[in-house]
N, CA, C and O atoms as a CHARMM CRD file, in Angstrom:
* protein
*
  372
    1    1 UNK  N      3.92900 -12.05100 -10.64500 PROA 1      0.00000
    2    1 UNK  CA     3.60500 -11.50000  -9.35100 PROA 1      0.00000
    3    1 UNK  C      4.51600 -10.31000  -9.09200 PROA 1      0.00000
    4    1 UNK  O      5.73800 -10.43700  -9.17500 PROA 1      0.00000
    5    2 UNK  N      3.83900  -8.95600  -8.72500 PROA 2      0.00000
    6    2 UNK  CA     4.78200  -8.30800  -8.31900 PROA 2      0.00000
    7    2 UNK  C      3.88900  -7.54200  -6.70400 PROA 2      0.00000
    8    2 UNK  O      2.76900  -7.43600  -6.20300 PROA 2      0.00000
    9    3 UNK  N      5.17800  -7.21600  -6.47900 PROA 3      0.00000
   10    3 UNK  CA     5.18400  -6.66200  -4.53200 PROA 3      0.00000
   11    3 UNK  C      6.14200  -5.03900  -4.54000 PROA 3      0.00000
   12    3 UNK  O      7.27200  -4.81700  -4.97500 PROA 3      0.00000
   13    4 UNK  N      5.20700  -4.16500  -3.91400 PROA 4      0.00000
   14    4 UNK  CA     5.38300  -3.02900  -4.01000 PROA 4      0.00000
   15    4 UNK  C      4.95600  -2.65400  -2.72200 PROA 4      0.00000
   16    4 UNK  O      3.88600  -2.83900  -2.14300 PROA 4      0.00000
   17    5 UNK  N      6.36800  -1.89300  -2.26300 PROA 5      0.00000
   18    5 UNK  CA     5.85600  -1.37600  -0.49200 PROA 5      0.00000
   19    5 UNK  C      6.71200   0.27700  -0.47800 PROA 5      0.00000
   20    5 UNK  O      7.87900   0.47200  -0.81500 PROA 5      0.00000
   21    6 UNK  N      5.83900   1.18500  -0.04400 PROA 6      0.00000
   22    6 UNK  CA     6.01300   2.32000  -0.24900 PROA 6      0.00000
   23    6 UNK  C      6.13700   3.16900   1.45200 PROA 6      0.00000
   24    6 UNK  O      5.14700   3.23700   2.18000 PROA 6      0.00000
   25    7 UNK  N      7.33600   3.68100   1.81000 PROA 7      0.00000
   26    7 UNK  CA     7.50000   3.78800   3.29400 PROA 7      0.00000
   27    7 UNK  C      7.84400   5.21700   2.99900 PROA 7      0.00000
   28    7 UNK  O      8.92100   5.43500   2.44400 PROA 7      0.00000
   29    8 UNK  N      6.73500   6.61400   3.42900 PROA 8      0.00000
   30    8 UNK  CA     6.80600   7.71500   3.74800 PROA 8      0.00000
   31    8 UNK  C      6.46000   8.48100   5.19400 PROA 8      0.00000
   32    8 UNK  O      5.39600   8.31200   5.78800 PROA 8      0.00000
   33    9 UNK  N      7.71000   9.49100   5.73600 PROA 9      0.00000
   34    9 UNK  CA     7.72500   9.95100   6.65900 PROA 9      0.00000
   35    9 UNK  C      7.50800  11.60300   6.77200 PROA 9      0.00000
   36    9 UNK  O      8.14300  12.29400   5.97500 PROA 9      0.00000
   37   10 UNK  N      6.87100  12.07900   7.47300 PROA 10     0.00000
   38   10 UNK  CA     6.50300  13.19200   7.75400 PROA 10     0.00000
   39   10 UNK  C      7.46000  13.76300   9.02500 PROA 10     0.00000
   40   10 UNK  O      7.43900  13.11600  10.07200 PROA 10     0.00000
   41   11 UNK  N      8.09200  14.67600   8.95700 PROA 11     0.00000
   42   11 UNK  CA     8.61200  15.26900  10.17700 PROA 11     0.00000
   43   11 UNK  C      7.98200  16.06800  11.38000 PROA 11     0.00000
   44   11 UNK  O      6.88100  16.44500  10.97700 PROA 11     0.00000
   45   12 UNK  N      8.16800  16.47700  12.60800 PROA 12     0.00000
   46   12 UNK  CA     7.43200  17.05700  12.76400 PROA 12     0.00000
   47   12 UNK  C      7.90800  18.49900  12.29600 PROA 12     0.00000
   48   12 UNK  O      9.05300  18.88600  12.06000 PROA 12     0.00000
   49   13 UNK  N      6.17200  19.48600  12.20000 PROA 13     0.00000
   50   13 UNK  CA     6.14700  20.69100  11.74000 PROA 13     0.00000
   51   13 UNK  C      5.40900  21.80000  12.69800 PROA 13     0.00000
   52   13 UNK  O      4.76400  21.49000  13.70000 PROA 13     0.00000
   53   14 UNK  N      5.62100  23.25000  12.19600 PROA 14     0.00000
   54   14 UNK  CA     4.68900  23.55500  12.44200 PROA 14     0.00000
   55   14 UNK  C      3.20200  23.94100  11.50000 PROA 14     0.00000
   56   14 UNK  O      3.14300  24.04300  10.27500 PROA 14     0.00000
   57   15 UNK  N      2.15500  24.09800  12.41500 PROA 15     0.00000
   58   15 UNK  CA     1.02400  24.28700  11.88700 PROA 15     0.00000
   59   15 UNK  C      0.84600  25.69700  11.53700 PROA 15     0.00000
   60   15 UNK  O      0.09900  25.70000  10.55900 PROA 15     0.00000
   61   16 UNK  N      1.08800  26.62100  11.77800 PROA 16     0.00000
   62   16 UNK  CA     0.87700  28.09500  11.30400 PROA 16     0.00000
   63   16 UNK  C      2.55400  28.62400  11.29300 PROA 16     0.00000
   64   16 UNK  O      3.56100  27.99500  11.61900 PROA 16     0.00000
   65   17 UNK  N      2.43100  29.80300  10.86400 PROA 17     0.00000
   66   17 UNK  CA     3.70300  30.69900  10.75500 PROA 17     0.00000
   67   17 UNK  C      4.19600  31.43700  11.84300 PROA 17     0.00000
   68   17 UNK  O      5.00000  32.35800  11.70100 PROA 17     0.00000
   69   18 UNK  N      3.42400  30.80300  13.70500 PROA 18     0.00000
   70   18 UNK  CA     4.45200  31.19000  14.44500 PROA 18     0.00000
   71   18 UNK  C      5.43900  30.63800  15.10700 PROA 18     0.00000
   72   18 UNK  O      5.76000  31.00400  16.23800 PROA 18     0.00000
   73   19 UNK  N      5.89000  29.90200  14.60000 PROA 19     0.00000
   74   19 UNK  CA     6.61100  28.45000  15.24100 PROA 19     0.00000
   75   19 UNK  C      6.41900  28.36000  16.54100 PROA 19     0.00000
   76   19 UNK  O      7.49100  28.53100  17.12100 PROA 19     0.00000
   77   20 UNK  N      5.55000  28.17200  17.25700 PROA 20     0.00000
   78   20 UNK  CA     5.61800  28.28200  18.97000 PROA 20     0.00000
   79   20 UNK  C      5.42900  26.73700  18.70000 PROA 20     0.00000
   80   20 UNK  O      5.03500  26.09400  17.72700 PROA 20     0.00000
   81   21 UNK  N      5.92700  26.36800  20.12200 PROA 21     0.00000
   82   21 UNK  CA     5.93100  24.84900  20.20100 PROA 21     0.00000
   83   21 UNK  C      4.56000  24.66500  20.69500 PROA 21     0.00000
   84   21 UNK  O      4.18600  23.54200  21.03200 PROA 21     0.00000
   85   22 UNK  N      3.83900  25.61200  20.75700 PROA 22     0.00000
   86   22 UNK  CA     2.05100  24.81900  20.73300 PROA 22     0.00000
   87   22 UNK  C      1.70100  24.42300  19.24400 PROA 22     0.00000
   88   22 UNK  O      0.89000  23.59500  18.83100 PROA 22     0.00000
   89   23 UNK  N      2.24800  24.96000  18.81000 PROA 23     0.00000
   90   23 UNK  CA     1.78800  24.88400  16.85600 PROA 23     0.00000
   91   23 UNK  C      2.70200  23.49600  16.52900 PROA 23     0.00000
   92   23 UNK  O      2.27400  22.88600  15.54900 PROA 23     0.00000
   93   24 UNK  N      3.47200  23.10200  16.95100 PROA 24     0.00000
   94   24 UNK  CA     4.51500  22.03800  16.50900 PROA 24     0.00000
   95   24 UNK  C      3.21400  20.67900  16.57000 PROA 24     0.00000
   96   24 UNK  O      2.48600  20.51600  17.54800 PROA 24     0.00000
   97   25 UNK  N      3.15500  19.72500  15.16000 PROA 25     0.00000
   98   25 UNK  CA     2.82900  19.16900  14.32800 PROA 25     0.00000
   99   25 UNK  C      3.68300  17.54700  14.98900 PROA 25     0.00000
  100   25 UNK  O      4.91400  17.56100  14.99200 PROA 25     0.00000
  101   26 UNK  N      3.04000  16.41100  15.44300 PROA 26     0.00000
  102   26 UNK  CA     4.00900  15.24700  15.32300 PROA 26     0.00000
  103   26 UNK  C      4.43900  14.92100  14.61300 PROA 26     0.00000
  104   26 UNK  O      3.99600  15.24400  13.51100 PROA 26     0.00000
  105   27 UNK  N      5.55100  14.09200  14.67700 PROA 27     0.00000
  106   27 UNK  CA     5.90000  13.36700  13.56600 PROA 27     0.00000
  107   27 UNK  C      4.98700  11.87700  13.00100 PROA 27     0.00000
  108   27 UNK  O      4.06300  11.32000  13.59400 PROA 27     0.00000
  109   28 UNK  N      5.31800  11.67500  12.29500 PROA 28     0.00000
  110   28 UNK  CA     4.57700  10.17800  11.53100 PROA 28     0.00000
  111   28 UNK  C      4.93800   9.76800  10.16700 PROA 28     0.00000
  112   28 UNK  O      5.07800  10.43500   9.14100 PROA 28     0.00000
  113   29 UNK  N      5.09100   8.13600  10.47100 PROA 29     0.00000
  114   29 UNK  CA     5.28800   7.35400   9.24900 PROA 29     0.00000
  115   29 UNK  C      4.46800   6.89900   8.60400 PROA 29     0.00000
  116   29 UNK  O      3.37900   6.86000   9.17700 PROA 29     0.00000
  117   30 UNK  N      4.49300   6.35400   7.20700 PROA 30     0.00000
  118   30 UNK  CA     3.22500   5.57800   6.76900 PROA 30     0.00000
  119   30 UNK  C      3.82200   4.58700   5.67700 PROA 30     0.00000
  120   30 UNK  O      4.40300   4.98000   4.66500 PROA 30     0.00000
  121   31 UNK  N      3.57100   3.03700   6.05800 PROA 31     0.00000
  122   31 UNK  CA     3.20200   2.04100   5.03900 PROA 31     0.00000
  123   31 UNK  C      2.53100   1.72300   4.18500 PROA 31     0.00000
  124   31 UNK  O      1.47600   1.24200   4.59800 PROA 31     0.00000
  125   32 UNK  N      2.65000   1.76200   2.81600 PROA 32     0.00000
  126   32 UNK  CA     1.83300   0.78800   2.07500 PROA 32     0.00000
  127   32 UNK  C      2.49900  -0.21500   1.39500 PROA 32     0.00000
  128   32 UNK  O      3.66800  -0.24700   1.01100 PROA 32     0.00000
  129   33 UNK  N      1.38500  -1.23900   1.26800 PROA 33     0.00000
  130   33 UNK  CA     2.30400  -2.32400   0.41300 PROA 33     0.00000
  131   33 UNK  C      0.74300  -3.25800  -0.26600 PROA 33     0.00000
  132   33 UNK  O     -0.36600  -3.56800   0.16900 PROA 33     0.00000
  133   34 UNK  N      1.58100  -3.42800  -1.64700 PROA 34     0.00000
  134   34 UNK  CA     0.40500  -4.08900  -2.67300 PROA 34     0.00000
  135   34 UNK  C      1.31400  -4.95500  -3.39800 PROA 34     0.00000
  136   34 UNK  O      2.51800  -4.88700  -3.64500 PROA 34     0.00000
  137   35 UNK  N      0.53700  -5.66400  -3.62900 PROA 35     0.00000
  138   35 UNK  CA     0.89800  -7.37300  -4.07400 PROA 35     0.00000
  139   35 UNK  C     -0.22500  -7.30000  -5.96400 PROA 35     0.00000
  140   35 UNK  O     -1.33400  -6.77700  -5.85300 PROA 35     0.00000
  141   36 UNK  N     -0.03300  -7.54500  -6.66000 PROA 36     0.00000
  142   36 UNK  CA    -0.27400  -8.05400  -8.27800 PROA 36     0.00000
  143   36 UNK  C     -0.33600  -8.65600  -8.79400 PROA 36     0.00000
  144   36 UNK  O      0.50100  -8.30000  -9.62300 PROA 36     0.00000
  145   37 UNK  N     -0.91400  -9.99900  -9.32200 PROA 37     0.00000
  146   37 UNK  CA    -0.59900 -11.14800  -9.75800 PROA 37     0.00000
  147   37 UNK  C     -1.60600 -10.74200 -10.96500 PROA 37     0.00000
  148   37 UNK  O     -2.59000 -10.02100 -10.80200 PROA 37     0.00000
  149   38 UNK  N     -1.28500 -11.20400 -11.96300 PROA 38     0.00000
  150   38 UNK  CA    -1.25900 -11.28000 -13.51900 PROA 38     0.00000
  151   38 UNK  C     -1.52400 -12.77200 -14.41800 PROA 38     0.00000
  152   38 UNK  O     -0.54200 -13.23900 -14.99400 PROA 38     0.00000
  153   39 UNK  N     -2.68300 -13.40800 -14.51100 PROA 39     0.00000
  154   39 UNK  CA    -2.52400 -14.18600 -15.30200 PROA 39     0.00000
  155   39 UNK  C     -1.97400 -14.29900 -16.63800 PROA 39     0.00000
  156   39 UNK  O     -1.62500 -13.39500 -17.39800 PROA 39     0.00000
  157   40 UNK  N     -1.94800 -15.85800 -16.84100 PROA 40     0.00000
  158   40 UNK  CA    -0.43800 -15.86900 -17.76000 PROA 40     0.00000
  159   40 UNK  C     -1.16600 -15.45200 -19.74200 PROA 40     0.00000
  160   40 UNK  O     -0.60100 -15.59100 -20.82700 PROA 40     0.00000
  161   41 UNK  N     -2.23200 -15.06300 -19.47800 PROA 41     0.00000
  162   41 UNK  CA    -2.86800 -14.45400 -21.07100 PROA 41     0.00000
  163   41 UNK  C     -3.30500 -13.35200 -20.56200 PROA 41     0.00000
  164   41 UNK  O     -4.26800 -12.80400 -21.09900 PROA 41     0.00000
  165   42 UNK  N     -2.89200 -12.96900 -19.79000 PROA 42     0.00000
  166   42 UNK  CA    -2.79600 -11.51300 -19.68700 PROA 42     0.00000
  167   42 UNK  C     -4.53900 -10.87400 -18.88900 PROA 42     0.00000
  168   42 UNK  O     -4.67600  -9.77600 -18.34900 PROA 42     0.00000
  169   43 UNK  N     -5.56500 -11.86200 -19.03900 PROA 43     0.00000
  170   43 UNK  CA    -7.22300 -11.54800 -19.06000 PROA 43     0.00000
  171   43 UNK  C     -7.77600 -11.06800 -17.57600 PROA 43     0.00000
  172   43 UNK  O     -8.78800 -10.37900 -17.44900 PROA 43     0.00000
  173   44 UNK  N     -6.84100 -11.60300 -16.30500 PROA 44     0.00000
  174   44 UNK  CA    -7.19900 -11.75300 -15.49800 PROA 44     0.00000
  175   44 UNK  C     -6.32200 -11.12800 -14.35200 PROA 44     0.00000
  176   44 UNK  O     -5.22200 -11.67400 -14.27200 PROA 44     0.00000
  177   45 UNK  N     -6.57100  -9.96900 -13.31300 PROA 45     0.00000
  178   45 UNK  CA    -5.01800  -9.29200 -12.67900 PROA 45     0.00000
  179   45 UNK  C     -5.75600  -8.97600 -11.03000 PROA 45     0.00000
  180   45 UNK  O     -6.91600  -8.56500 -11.02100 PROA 45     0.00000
  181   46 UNK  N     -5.36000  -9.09100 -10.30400 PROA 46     0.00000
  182   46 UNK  CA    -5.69200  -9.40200  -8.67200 PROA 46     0.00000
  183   46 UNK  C     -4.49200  -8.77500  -7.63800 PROA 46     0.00000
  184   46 UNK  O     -3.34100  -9.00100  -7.26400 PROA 46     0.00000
  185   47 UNK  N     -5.56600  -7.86400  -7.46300 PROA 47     0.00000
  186   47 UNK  CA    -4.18200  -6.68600  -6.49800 PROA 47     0.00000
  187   47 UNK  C     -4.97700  -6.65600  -4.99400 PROA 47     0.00000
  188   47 UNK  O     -6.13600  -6.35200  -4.71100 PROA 47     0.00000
  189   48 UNK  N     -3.97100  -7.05400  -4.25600 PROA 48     0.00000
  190   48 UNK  CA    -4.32400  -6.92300  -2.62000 PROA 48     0.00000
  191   48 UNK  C     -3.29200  -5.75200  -2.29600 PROA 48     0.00000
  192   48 UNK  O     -2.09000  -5.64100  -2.53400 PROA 48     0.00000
  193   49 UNK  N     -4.11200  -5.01300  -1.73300 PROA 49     0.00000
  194   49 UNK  CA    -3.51200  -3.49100  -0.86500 PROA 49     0.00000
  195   49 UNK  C     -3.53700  -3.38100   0.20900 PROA 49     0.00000
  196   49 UNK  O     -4.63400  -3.75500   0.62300 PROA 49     0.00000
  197   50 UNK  N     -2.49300  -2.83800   1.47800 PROA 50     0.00000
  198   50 UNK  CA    -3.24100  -2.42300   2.86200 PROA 50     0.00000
  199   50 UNK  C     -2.34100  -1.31600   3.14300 PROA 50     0.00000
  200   50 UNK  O     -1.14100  -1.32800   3.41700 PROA 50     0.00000
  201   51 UNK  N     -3.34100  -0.15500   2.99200 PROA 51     0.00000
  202   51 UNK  CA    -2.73100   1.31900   2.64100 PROA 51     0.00000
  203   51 UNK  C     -2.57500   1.93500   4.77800 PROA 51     0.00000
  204   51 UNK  O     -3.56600   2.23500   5.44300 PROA 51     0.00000
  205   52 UNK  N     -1.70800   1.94200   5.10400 PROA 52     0.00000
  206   52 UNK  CA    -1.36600   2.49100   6.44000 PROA 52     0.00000
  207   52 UNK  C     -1.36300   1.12500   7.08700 PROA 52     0.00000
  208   52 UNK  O     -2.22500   0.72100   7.86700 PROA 52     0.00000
  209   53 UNK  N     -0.46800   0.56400   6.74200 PROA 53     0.00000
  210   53 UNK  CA    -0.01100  -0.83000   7.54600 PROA 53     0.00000
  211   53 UNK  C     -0.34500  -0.86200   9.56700 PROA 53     0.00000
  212   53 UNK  O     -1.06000  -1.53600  10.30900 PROA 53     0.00000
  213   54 UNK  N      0.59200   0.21500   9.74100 PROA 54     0.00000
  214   54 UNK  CA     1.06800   0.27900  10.91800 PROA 54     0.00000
  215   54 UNK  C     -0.10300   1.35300  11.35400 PROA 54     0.00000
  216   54 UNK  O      0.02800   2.25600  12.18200 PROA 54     0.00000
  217   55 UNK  N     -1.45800   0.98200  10.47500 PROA 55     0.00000
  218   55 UNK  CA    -2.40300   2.22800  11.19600 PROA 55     0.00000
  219   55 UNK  C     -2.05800   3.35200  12.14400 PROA 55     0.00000
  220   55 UNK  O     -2.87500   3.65800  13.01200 PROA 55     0.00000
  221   56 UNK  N     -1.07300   3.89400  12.05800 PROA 56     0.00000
  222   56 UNK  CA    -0.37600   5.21200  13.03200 PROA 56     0.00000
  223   56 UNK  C     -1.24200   6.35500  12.14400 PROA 56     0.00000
  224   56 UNK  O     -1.14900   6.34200  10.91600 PROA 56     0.00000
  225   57 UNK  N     -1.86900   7.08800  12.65400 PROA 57     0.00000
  226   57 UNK  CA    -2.77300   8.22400  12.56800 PROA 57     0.00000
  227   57 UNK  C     -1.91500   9.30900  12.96300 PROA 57     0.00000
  228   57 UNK  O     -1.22200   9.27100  13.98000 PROA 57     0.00000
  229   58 UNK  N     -1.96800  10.51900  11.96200 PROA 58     0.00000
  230   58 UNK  CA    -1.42900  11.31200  11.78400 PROA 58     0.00000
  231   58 UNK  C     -1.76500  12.84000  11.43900 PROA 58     0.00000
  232   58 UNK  O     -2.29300  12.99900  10.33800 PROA 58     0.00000
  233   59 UNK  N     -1.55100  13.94000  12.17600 PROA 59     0.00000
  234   59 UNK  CA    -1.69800  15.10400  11.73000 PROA 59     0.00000
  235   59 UNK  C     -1.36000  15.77200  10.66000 PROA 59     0.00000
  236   59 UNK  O     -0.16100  15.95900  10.45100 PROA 59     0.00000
  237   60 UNK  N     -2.60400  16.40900   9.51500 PROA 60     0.00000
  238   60 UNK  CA    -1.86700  16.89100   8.38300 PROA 60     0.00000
  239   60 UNK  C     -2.06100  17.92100   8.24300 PROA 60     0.00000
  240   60 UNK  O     -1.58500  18.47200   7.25100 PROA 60     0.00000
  241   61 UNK  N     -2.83000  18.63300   9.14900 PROA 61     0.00000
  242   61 UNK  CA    -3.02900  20.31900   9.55500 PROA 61     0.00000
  243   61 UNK  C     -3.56500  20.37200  10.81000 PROA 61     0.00000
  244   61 UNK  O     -4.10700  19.39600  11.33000 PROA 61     0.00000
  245   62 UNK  N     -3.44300  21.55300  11.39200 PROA 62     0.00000
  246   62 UNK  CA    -4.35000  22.08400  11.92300 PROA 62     0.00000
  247   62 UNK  C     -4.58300  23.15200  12.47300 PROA 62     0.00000
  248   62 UNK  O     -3.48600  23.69300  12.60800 PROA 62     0.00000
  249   63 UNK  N     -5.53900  23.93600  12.97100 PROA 63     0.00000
  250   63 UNK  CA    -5.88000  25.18300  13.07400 PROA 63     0.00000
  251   63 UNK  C     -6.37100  25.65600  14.85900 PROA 63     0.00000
  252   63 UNK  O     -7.16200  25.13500  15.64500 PROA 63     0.00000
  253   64 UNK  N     -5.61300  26.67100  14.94700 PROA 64     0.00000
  254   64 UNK  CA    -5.92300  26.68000  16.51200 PROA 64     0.00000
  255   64 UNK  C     -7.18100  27.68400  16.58100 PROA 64     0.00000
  256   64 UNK  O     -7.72300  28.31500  15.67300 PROA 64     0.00000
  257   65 UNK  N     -7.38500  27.63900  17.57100 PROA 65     0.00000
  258   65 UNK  CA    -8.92700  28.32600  18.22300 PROA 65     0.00000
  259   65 UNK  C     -8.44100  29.51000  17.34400 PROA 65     0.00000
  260   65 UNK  O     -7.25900  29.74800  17.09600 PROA 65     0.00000
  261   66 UNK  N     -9.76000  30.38200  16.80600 PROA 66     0.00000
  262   66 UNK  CA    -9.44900  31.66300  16.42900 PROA 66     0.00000
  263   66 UNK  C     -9.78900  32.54700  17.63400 PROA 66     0.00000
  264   66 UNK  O    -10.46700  32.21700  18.60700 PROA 66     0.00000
  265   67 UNK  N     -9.09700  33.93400  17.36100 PROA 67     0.00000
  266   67 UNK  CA    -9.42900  34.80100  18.51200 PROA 67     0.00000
  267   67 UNK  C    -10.23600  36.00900  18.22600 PROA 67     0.00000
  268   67 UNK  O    -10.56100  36.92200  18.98500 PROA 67     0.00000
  269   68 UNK  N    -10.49200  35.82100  16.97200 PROA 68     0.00000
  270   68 UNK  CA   -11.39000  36.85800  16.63200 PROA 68     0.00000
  271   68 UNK  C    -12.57200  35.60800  15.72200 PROA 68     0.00000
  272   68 UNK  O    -12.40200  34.88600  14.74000 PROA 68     0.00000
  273   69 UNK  N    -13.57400  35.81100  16.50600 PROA 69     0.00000
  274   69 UNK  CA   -14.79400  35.42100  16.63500 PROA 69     0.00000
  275   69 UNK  C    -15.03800  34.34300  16.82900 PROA 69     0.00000
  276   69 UNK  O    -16.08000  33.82000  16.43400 PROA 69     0.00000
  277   70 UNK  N    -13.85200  33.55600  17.69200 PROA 70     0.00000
  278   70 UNK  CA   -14.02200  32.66100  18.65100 PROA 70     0.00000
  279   70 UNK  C    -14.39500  30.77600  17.61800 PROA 70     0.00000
  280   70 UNK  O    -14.83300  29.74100  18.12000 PROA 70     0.00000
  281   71 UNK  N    -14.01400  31.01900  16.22800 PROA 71     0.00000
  282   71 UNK  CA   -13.84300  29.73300  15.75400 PROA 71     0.00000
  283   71 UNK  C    -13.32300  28.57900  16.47500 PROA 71     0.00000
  284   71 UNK  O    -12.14000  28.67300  16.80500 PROA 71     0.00000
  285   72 UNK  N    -13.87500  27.62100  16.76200 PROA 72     0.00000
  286   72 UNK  CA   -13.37500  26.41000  17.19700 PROA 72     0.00000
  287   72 UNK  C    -11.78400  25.75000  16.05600 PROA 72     0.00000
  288   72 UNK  O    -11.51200  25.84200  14.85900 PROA 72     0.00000
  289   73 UNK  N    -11.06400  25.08400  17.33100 PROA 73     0.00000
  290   73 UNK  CA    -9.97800  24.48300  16.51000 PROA 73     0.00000
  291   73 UNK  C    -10.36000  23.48200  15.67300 PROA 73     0.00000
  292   73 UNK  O    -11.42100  22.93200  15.96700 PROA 73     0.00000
  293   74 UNK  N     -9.72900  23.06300  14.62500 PROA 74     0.00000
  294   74 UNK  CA   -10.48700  22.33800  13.53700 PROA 74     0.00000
  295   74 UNK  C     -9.01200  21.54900  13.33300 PROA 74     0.00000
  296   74 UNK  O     -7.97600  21.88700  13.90600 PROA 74     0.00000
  297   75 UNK  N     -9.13100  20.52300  12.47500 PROA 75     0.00000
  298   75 UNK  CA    -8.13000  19.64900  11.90800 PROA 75     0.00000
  299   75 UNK  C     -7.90600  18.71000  10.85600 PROA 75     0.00000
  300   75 UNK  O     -8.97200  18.16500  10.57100 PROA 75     0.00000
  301   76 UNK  N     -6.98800  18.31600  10.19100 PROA 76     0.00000
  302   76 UNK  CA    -7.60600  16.76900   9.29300 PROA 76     0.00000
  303   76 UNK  C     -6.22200  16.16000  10.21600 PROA 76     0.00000
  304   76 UNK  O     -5.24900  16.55900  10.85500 PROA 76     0.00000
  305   77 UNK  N     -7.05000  14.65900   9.68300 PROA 77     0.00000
  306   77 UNK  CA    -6.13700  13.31500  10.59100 PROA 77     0.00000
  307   77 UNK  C     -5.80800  12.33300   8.93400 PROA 77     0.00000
  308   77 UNK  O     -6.47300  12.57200   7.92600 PROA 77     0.00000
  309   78 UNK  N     -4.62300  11.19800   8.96600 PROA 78     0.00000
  310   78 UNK  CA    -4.49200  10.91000   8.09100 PROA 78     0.00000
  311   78 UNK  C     -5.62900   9.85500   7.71500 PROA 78     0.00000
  312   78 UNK  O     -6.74700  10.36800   7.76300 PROA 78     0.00000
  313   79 UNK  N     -5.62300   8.76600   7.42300 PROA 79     0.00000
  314   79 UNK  CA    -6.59900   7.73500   6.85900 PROA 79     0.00000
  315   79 UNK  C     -6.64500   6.46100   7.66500 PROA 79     0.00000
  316   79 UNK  O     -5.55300   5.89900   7.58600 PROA 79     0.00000
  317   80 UNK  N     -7.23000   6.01000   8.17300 PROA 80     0.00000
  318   80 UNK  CA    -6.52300   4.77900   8.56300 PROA 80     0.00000
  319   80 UNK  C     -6.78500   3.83700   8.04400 PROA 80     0.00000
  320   80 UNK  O     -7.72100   3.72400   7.25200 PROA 80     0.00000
  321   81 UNK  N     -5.69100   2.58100   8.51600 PROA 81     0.00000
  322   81 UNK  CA    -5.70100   1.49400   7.81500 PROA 81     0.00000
  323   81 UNK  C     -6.66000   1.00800   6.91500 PROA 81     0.00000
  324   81 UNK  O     -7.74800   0.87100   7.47500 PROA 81     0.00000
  325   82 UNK  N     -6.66600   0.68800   5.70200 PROA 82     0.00000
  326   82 UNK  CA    -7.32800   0.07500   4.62200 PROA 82     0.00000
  327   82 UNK  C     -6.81500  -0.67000   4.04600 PROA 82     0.00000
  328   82 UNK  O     -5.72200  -0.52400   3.49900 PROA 82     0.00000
  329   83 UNK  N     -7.56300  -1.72900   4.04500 PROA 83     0.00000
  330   83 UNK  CA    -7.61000  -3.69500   2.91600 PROA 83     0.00000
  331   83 UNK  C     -8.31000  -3.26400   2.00300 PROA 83     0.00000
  332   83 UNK  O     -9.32300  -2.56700   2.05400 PROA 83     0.00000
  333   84 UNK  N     -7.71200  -3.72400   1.06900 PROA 84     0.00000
  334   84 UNK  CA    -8.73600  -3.82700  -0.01100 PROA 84     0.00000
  335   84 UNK  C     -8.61000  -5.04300  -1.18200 PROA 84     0.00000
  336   84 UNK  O     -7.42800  -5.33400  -0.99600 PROA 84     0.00000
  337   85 UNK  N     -8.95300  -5.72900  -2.01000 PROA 85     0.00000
  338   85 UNK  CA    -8.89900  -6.17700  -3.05900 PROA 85     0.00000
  339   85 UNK  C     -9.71600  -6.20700  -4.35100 PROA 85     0.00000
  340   85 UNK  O    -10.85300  -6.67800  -4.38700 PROA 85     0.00000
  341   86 UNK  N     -9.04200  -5.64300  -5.49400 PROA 86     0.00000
  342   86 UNK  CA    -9.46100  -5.19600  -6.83800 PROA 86     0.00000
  343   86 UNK  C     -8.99300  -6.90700  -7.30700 PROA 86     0.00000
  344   86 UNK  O     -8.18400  -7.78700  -7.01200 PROA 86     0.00000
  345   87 UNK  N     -9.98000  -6.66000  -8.10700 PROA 87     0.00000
  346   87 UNK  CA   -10.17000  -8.00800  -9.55500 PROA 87     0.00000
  347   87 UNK  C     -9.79400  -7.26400 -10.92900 PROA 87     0.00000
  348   87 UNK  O     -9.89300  -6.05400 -10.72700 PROA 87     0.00000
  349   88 UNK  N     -9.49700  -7.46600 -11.92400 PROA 88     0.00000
  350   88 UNK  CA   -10.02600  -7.01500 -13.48200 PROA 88     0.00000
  351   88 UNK  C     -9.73000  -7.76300 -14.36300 PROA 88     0.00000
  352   88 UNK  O     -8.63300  -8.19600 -14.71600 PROA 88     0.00000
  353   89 UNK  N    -11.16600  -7.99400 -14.89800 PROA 89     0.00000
  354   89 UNK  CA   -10.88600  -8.76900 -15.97000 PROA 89     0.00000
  355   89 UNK  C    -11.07300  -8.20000 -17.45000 PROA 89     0.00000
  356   89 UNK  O    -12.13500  -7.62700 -17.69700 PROA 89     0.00000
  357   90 UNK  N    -10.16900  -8.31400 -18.38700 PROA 90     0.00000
  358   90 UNK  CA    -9.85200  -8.23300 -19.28000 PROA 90     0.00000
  359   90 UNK  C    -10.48600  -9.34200 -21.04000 PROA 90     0.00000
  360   90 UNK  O     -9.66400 -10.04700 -21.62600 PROA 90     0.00000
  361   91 UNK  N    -11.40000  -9.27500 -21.34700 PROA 91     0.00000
  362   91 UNK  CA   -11.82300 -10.41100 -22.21200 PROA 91     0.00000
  363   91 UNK  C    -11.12600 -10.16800 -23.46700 PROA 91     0.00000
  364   91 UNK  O    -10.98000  -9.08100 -24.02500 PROA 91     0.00000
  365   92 UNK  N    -10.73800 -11.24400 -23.82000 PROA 92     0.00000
  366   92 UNK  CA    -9.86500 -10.73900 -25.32900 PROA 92     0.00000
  367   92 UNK  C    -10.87300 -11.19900 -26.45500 PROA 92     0.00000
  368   92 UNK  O    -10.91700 -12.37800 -26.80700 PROA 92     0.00000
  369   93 UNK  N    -11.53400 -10.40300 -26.90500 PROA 93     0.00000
  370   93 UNK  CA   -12.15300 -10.81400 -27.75100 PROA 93     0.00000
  371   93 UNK  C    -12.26000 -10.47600 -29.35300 PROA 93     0.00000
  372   93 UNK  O    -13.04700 -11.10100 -30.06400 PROA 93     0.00000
């Protein structure tokens, strides 16, 4: 069995190159953690994941209104929380 937890932080930033504190970016953390278990001939391996533990949603760009030709502000957000569980089996044959 193995257990793997991965804790990355983002500072806040800014979003373009004028640093005005309208452009300033939050800060945010992010959890993951996955679990592995391995049968003992090796055939059989079972991984549970839950990628953004603390589901905290997060800014990873974004773009302010344009002023020449009036583009809407646009953005990406991080992922949120995801479970998952993978199987694989392995046949030794």
């Amino acid at each position: 069995m193995q257990v793997l937890g991965i804790y990355s932080w983002v500072d806040e930033r800014a979003s373009d190159l004028s640093n005005f504190d309208v452009s300033t970016l939050p800060a945010y953390g992010r959890l993951d953690v996955r679990g592995i278990w391995t049968s003992p001939d090796e055939t059989l391996t079972g991984t549970l994941f839950v990628q953004n533990v603390f589901d905290e949603i997060g800014v990873i760009e974004y773009l302010h209104q344009s002023t020449i030709g009036g583009a809407p502000a646009s953005g990406t957000l991080t992922e949120p929380r995801t479970i998952g569980l993978e199987i694989r089996w392995r046949p030794n044959f």
